[in-house]
C-alpha positions as CSV (number, residue, x, y, z in Angstrom):
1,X,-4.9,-27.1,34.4
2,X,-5.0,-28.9,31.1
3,X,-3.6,-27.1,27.9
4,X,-7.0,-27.3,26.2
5,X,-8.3,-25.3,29.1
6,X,-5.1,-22.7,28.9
7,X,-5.6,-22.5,25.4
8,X,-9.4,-21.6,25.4
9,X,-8.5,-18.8,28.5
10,X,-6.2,-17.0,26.2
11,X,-9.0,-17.0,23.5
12,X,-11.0,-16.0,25.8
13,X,-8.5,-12.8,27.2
14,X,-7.7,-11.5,23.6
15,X,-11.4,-10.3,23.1
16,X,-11.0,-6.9,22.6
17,X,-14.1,-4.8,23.2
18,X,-14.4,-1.2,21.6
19,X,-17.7,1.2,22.5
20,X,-20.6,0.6,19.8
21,X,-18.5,-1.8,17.5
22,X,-17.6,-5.3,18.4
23,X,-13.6,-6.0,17.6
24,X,-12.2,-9.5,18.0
25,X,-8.3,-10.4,17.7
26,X,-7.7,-12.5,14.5
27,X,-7.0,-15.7,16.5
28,X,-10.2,-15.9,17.9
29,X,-13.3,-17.5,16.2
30,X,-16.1,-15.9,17.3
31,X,-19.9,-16.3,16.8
32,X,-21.5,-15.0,13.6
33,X,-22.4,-11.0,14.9
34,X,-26.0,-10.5,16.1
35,X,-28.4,-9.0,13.8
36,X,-28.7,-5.6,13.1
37,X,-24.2,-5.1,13.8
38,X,-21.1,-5.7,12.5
39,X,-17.9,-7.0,13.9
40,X,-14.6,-6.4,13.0
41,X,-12.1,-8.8,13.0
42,X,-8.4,-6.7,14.3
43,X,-4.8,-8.4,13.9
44,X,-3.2,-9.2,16.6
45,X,-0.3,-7.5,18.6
46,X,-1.2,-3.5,17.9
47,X,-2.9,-1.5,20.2
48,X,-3.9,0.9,17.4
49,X,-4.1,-1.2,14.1
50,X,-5.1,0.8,10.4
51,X,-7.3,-1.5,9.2
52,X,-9.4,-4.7,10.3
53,X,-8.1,-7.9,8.6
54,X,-12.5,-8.4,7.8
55,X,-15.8,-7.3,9.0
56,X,-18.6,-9.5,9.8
57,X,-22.1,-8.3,8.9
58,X,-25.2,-9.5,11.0
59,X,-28.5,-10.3,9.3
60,X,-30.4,-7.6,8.4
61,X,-28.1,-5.0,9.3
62,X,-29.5,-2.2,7.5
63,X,-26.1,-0.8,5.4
64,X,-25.1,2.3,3.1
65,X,-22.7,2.4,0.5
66,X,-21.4,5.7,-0.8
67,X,-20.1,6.3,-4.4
68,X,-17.0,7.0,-5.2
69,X,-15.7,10.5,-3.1
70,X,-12.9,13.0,-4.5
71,X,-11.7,15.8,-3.1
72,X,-13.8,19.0,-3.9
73,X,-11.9,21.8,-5.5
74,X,-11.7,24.4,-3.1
75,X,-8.7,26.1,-3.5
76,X,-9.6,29.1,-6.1
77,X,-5.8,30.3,-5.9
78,X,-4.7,27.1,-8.0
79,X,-5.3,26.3,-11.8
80,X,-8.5,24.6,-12.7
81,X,-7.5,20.2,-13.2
82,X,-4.1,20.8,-11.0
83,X,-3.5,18.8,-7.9
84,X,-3.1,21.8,-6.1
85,X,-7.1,23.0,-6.5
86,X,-7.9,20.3,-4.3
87,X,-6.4,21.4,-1.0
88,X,-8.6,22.0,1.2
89,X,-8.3,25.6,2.5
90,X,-10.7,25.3,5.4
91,X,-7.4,23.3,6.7
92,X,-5.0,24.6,4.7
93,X,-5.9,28.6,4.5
94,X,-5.0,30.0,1.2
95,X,-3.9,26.2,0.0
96,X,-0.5,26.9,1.6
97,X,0.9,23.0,2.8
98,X,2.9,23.2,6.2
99,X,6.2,21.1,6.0
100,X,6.3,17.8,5.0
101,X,2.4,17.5,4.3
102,X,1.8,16.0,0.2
103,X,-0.8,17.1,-2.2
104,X,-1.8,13.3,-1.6
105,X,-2.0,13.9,1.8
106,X,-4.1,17.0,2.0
107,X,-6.6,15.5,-0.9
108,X,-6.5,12.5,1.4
109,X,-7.6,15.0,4.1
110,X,-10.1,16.8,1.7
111,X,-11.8,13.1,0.7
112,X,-12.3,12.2,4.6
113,X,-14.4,16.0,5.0
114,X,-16.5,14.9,2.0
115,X,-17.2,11.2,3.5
116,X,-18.4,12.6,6.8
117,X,-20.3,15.5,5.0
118,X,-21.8,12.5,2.8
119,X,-22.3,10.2,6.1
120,X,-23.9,12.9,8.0
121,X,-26.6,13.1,5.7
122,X,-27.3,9.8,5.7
123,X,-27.6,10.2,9.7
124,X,-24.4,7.9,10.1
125,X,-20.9,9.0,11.0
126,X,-17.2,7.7,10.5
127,X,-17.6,5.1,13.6
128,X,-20.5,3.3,11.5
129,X,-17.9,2.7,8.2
130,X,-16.9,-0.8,8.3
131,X,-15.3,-1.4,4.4
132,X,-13.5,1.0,2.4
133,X,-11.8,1.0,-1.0
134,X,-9.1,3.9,-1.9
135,X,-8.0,4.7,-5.0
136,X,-4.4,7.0,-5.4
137,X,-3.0,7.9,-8.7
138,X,-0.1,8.6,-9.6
139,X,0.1,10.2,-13.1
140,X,3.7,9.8,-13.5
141,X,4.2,6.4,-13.2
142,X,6.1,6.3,-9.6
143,X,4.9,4.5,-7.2
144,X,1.9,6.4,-5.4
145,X,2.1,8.7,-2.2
146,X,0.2,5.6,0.0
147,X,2.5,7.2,2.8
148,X,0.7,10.4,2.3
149,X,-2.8,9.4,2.4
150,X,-2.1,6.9,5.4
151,X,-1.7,10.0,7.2
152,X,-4.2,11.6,5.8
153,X,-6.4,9.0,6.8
154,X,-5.6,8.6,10.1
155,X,-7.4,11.9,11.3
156,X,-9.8,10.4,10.9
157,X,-10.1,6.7,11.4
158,X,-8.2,3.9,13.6
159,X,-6.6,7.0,15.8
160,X,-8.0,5.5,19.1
161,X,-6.7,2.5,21.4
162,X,-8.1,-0.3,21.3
163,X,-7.4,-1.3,25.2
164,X,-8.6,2.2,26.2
165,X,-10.5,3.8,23.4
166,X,-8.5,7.1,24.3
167,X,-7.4,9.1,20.7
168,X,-3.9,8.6,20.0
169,X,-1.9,11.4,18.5
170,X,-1.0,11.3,14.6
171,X,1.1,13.4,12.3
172,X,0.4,15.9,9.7
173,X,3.3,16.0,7.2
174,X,6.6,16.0,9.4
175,X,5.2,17.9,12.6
176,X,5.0,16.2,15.7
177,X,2.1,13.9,16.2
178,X,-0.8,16.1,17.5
179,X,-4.9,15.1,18.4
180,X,-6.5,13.5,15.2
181,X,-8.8,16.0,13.4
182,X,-11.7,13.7,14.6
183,X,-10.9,10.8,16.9
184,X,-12.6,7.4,15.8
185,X,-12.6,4.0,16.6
186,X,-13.3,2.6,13.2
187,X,-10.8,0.7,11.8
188,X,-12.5,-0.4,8.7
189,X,-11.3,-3.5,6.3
190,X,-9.8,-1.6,3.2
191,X,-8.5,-1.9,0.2
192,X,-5.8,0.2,-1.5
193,X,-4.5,0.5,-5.7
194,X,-2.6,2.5,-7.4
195,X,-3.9,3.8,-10.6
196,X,-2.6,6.2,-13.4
197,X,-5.3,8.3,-13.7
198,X,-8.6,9.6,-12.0
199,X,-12.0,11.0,-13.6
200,X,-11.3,14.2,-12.6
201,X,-8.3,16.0,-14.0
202,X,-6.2,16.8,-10.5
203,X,-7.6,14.2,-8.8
204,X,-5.0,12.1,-6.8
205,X,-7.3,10.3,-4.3
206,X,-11.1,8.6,-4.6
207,X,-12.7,6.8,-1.9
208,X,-15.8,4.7,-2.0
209,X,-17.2,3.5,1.9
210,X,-19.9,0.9,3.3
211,X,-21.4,2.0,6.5
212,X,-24.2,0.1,8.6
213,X,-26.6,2.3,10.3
214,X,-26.9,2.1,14.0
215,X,-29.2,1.0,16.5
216,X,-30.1,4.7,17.8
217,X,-30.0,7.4,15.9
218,X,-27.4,9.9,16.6
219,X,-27.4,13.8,16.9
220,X,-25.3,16.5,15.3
221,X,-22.1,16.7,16.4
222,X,-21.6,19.0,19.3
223,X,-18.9,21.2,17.9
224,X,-16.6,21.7,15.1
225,X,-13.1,23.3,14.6
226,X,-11.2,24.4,11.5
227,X,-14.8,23.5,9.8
228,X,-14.4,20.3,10.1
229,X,-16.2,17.7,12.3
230,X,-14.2,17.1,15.6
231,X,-14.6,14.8,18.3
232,X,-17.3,12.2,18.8
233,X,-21.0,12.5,18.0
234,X,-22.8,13.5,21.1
């Protein structure tokens, strides 16, 4: 067999297929998507990469762009403009953090509710987000808790395998990785920047996302837990 041949069989084996997205490793060049989808582009060499290195948008894929997302200030037991108003309590009853979880982390946590509240009413759902940009601040000056909302963001995107599509376990804080909050196969391409302040006082974490709208439309999700959306739509 000649090495061009070998060469375009292992192009060929490193296609990656995920349910209702198209994924590609990096080394392969594929076709521009069809119309109507996206395709993201995954490095090589991870079974459950964070991000896409791109997306690839089809013509005439009809898209939504959110504005930019903070948390919602739902913990009444905290000072008004405090980071500490924005844990969610929903997750975190009476704003009390279990070990080793951030403020970052549960606003990070907080942020991902509001962008699947502000998804679902749009009919779409954290699978159809294919571009993200995050914003952490860090009023201090030290470097930003990126650690914290990595974590944070992992319940509820790129928390599935790419071979198999089953949910991989993740951490909250320091506990032993559990079952993502809602497992997804999204792994959207992202940007991340630290900033020194936010436009609402407490605010550690905004997020702005780009979704494209499916084929079919999708129903509500079959059922919840902690009040937040779990599992797959159905």
């Amino acid at each position: 067999m000649s090495t061009r041949k070998i060469g375009f069989i292992a192009a060929v084996m490193a296609i990656v297929l995920v349910p209702g997205t198209a994924v590609v490793a990096a080394s392969v060049k594929p076709d521009p998507p069809k119309p109507g989808t996206t395709s993201s582009v995954l490095p090589e060499g991870s079974d459950n990469p964070q991000i896409a290195n791109g997306v690839a948008i089809g013509k005439d894929t009809p898209t939504y762009k959110s504005s930019g997302l903070g948390p919602s200030g739902l913990n009444s037991a905290a000072p008004a403009g405090t980071p500490e108003r924005y844990i969610d309590t929903a997750i975190f009853p009476g704003g009390v953090l279990p070990e080793g979880v951030t403020v970052t982390e549960a606003q990070a946590i907080n942020v991902m509710r509001r962008i699947g509240e502000n998804l679902q009413a749009q009919g779409l759902d954290f699978d159809d987000v294919y571009a993200m940009r995050v914003f952490v601040a860090s009023p201090d000056g030290s470097t930003a808790d990126f650690n914290g909302f990595n974590r944070g963001y992992r319940q509820y995107f790129a928390n599935t395998s790419v071979s198999t599509g089953k949910a991989i376990d993740v951490r909250l804080g320091t506990a032993p990785a559990a079952p993502p909050f809602v497992a997804t196969a999204a792994r959207p391409s992202r940007f991340m920047v630290q900033v020194a302040n936010l436009p609402v006082a407490g605010w550690l974490v905004e997020v702005e996302v780009d979704a494209a709208y499916p084929k079919e439309a999708k129903r509500k999700p079959r059922f919840k837990r902690h009040g937040h959306l779990w599992g797959r739509w159905w």
